[in-house]
N, C-alpha and C positions, 0 to 999 in steps of 0.2 A: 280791381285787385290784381294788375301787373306788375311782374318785375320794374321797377325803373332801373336803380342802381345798387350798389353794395357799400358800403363803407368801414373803416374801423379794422382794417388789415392789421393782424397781428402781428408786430416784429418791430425795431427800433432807429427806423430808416425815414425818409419821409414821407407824410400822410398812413405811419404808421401810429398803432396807437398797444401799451403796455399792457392796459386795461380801462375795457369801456363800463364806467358803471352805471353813467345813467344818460337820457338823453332829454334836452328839451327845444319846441320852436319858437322864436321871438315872433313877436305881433308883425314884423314882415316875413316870416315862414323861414327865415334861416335857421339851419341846425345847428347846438351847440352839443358837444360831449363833454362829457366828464372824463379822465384818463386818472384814474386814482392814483395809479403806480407812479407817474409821471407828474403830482399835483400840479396840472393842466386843463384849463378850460378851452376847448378849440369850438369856434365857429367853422363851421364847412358850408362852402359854396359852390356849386356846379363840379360837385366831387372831389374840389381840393381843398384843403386846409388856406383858410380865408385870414383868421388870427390866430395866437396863441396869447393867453391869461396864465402867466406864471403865478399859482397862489402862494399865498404870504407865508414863507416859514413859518413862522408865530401857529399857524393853522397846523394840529394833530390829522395829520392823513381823512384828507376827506370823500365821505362816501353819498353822498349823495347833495345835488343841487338844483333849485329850480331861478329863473328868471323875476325879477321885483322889476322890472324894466327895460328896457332896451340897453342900456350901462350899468345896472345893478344885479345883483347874484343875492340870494341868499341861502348859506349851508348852514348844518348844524354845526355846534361845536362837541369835540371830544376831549375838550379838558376838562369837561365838567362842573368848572365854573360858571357858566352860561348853556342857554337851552339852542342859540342861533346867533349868526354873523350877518349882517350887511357888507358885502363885498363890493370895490370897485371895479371899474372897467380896466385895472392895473393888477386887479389880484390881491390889494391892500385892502384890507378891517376897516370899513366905517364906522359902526357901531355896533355892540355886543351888548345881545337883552336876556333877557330871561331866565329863571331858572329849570332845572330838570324839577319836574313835580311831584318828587316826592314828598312820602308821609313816615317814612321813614329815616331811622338815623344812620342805615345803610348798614351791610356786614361788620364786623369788630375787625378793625384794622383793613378795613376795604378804603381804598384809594378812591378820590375824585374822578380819575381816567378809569378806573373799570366800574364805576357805576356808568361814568357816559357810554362805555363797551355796550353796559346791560340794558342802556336804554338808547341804544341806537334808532333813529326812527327814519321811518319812510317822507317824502314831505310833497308839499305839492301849492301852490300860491294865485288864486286868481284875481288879477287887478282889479277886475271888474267891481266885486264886492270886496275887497282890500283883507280875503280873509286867507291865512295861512293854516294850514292844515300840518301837522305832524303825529305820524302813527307809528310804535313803537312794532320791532321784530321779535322780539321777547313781549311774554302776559300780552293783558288785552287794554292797551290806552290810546285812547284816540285827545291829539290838543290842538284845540282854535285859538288861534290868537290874530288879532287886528292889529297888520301891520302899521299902519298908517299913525295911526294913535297910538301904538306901544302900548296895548293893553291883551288882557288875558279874556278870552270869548267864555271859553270854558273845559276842564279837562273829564273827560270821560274815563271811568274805569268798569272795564266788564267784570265778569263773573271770574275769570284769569285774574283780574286785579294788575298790579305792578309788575313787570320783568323780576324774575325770579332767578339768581344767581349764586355760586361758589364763588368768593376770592382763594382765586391759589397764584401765587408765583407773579404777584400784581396784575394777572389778568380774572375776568368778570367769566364764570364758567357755566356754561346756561343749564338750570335744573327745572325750569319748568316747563314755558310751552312755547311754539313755536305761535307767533302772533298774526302781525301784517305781513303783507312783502308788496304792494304798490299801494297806491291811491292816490287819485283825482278829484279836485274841487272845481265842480260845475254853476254854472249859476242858477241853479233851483236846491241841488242836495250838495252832501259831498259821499265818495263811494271808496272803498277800502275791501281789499281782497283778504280775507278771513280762514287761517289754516286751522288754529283750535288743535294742535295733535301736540302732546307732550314727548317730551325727548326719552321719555322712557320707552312710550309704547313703539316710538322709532326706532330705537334698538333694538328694541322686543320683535319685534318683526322685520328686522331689515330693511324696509320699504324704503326703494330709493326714488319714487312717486314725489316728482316736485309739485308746490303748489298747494292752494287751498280752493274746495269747492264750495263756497259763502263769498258773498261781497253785501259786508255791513253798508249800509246807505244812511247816514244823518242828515239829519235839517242843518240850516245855519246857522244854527246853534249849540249843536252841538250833542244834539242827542238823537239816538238809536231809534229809530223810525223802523227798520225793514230790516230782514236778513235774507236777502235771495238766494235761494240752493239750486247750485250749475249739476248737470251731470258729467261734468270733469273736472279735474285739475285744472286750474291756469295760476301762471306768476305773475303777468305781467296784463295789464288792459287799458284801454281808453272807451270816452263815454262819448255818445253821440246823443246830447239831449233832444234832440231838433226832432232829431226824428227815430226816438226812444231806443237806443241799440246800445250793445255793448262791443266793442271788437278785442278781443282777447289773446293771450299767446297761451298756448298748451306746450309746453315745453317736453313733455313725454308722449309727443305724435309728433310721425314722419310729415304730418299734415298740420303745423301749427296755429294756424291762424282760424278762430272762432267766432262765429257772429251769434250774439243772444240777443232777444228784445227785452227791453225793460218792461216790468208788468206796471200796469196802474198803481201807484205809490198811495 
């Protein structure tokens, strides 16, 4: 647990970055970032910017990405016509699947792009088991789907139900509850950090307390197995199955970084 290096300097220069939103490592351990402001995929190598992936105009501002490959990407989509993209090693649209799953006929007069607003999700993809994981920021929806074979695992809907929304001003205005904010697909479960706080009582209280103290754990299938309760916030974690741990970010300590064991499942 030592410093190595830092990366992701803020400012518009090189091996600068706009905005980091998300990060992942390819199966030989190179880091890629996301630069959302910058629709930019960079690989970084021994602390410099190794490539740049200029993404496809066609793409609505993308906020999160995980790896299908050593040359493949998959983001979501925000037009709301489709649920994900297959990306190439150019930044170009392979193929577009899916839809957003709802069960609804959406707000009266709500647009395609702010239902995709409402249901922005978190994602996360392991080759291993070819299973794709997406879990929404808004309500409680966790969705599997098998990449490989282009089919649908299965969608989960908690007790929150669907992303709960205002259309105003063509944008998705969130009135219900704040949902996921990471998840990782391991190869025994898959694990999702759990905040469950409605945007009312955030107001209500002011609490500027990021994070949620739950990480929902499914099978790979799709369904709700476990709810682990932390005695902290975190947003952000990865899972160490091997040898049952969790490592977490507390992003409201001077002292972020959190080690939890997983309990017998």
């Amino acid at each position: 647990m030592e410093h190595i290096n830092s990366y992701g300097k803020l400012g518009k220069g090189p091996n600068e970055f706009l905005d980091s939103e998300n990060i992942c490592f390819d199966q030989q351990k190179q880091l890629w970032v996301l630069d959302a402001n910058r629709q930019k995929l960079v690989q970084i190598k021994q602390g410099i910017i190794h490539t740049e992936i200029d993404l496809n105009d066609k793409l609505i501002r993308t906020l999160d990405f995980t790896l299908y490959d050593d040359s493949t990407f998959l983001v979501p989509d925000y037009s709301g016509q489709f649920r994900y993209h297959i990306i190439d090693s150019k930044g170009n649209i392979i193929e577009s699947r899916q839809k957003i799953p709802t069960e609804k006929n959406g707000n009266e007069g709500a647009s395609y792009i702010a239902l995709a607003q409402a249901w922005r999700p978190f994602m996360d993809y392991n080759p291993k088991n070819g299973i794709l994981a997406m879990a929404t920021q808004l309500g409680e929806v966790m969705e599997l789907y098998d990449v490989p074979h282009d089919t649908v695992i299965h969608i989960f809907k908690g007790a929150a139900g669907e992303p709960k929304y205002l259309y105003r001003g063509g944008f998705a205005i969130p009135n219900g509850i704040m949902g996921y904010s990471d998840i990782h697909v391991g190869n025994q479960y898959i694990y999702a950090v759990f905040w469950g706080r409605t945007f009312e009582d955030i107001r209500q209280n002011g609490d500027k307390v990021e994070g949620g103290k739950s990480i929902h754990v499914f099978d790979l299938r799709g369904h709700l197995i476990a709810s682990l309760q932390l005695d902290r916030h975190i947003t952000g974690f990865n899972i160490d199955e091997t040898h049952h741990k969790i490592i977490a970010l507390d992003a409201n300590s001077d002292q972020p970084l959190i080690e939890f064991s997983i309990p017998a499942l």
